[in-house]
N, C-alpha and C positions, 0 to 999 in steps of 0.2 A: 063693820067687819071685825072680825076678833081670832085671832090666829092663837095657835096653840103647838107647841114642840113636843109630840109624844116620843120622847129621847127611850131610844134601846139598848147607849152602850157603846162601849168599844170593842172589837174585836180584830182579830189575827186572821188571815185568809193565806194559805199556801197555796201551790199546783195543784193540791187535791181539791182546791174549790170546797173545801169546810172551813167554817164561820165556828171561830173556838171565843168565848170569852176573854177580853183582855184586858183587866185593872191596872191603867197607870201607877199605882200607887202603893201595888204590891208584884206584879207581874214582872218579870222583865225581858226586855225586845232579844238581849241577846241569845235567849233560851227559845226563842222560835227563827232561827236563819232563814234566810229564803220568804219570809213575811211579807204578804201588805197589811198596815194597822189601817184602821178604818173605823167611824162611827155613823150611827146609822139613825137618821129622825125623821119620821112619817112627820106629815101633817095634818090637822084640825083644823079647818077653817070656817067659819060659820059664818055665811052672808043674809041679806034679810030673805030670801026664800031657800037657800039649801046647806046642810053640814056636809061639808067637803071633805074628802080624806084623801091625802096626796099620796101615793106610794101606800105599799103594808109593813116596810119591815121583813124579817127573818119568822115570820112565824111562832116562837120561841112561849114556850110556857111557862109560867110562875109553877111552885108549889102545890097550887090549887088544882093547876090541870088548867088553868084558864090562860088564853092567849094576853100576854104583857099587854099587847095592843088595845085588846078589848079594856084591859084592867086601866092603861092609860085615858082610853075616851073616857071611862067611867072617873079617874081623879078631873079631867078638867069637868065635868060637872055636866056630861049627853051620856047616852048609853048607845050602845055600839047597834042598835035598831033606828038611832035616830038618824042615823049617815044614810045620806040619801043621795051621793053620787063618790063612788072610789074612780079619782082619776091616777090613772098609771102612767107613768112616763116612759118605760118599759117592763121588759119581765124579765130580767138578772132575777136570780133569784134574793138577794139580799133587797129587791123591791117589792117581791111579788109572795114571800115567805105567808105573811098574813093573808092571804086572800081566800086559806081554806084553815081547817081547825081540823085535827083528828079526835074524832069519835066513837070509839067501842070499834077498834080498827078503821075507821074508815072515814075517807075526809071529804069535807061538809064544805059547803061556802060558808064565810065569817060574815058578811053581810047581804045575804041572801033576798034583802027587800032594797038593796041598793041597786041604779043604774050606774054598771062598771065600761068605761069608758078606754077603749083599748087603740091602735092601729090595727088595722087587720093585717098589714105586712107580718107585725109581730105576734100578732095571737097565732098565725098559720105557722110561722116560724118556731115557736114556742111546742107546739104541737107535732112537728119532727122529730124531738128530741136529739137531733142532731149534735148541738151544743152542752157539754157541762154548766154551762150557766144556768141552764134554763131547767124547769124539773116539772116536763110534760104531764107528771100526776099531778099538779095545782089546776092546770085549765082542762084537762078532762072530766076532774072533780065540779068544776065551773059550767064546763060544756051545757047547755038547757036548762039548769036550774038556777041560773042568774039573768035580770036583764040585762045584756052585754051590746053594748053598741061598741061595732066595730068601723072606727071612722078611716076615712082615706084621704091624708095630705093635710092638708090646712084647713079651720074653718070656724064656726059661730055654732057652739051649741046649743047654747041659749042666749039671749039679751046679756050681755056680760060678761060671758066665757067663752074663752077662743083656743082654740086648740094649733099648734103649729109642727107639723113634720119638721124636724131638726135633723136627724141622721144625727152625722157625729159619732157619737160615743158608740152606738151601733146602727144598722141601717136603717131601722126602723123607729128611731128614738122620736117621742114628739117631749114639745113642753106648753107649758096654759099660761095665759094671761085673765086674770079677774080683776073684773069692774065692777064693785059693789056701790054704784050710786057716787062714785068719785074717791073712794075706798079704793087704791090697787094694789094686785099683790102678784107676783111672778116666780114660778116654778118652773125651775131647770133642769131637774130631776139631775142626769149625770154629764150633764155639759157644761149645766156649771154648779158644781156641788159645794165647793165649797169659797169663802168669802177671799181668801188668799190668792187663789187661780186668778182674782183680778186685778190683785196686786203685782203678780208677776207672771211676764210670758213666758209660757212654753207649752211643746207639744208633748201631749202622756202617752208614754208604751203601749196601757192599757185602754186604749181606744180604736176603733176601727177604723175613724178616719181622723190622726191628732190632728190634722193641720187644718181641718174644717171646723173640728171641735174647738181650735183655740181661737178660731176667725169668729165663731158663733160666741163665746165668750166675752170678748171684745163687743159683738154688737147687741147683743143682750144689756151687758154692763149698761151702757150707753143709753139703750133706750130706756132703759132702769131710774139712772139717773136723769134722763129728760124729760121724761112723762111722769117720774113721780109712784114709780112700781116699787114695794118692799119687796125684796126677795128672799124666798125659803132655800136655806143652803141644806140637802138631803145629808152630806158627809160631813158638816161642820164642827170641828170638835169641840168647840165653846160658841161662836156667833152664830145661831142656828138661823136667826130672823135681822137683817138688817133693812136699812136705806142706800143706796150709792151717789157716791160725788163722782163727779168728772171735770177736770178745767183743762178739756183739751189735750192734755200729754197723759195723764195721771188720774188713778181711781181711788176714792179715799169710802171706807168703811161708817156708814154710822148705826150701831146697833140702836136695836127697837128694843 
């Protein structure tokens, strides 16, 4: 197994739910009030039968017109035709941003020969446009011209990969467990995003249900460190990929 951080960045997210660019290192936090800072890192992960892509990212284009993301598959050394399953952990949109590309007005699936792996609670949900998070022209763009399996609850997608209804962060959240041959790697997507969250308790505002979300933290951690799962933290601002310790009281960090 061979894992990869296609990093997109930090950014600023107000009320308006826009995702602005944000350079630690020339920006500064107190020029945007009212902010969440936030960093954002799909995953790569290549097992001996399929290139995995965890989440999409913001969508967001280089220069070129071409999606960062594609341009990232393309630095770790696959091309963005060789992904051959986009697993979603939901559809905020700072996950689901890459899932289409616009072209000549009008937006296209980014991985169009990929199997995209969805809950149906949340593709239906998505599809309401109910919510500001969610930005109903990505899955309509999606709608028939992708294979889309839309799973329900928990389960085995294949020999290896297992899929787990979470809730949490929102109601439809799921996250995967991968077994490559004793290879494993665990994907949290927003429940548990980043490596800190298991350094210390607490319950976030921005979650639909914090107290489930910090109880699922806790037990993920746990089975992380027991079974020997690396984990991809999606918000991580520096440890994108670790290992976890547990002895019992305490959760200790060890980067990959």
């Amino acid at each position: 197994m061979t894992i990869h951080t296609l990093a997109e960045g930090s950014y600023s997210v107000d009320a308006t739910k826009k995702f602005i660019p944000f350079d630690p290192q020339t920006d500064n936090f107190k020029d945007r009030p009212g902010s969440l800072f936030i960093h954002v890192n799909p995953f790569l992960v290549q097992t001996a039968e399929d290139l995995i892509l965890f989440d999409t990212g913001l969508g967001y284009k280089d220069t070129r017109d071409e999606l960062w993301l594609h341009q990232h598959i393309r630095g770790a050394g696959y091309q963005p035709e060789d992904v051959t399953l986009v697993l979603m952990s939901h559809l905020h949109y700072d996950h689901s941003g890459g899932l289409v590309i616009e072209r000549n007005g009008q937006l296209e699936p980014s991985f169009p020969g990929a199997k995209h792996v969805i809950q149906k609670g949340e593709w239906e949900f998505g599809l309401t446009g109910k919510s500001s998070s969610y930005h109903k022209e990505i899955f309509e763009a999606l709608d028939g011209k992708v294979d889309l399996n839309l799973v329900e609850g928990s389960g085995e997608l294949k020999p290896g990969i297992s899929y787990e209804l979470s809730g949490g962060h929102c109601p439809n959240h799921q996250v995967f467990w991968i077994n490559d041959d004793g290879q494993k790697c665990f994907f949290g997507g927003d429940v548990l995003p980043e490596p800190e969250q298991l350094l210390r308790r607490f319950i976030a505002k921005y979650d639909y249900d914090g107290r489930k979300a910090a109880e699922l933290r806790e037990e993920y951690g746990k089975k992380a460190a027991d079974e020997g799962y690396t984990c991809l933290f999606y918000h991580a601002k520096s440890t994108t990929v670790a290992n976890v310790g547990h002895n019992g009281e305490h959760f200790t960090i060890i980067p990959v």
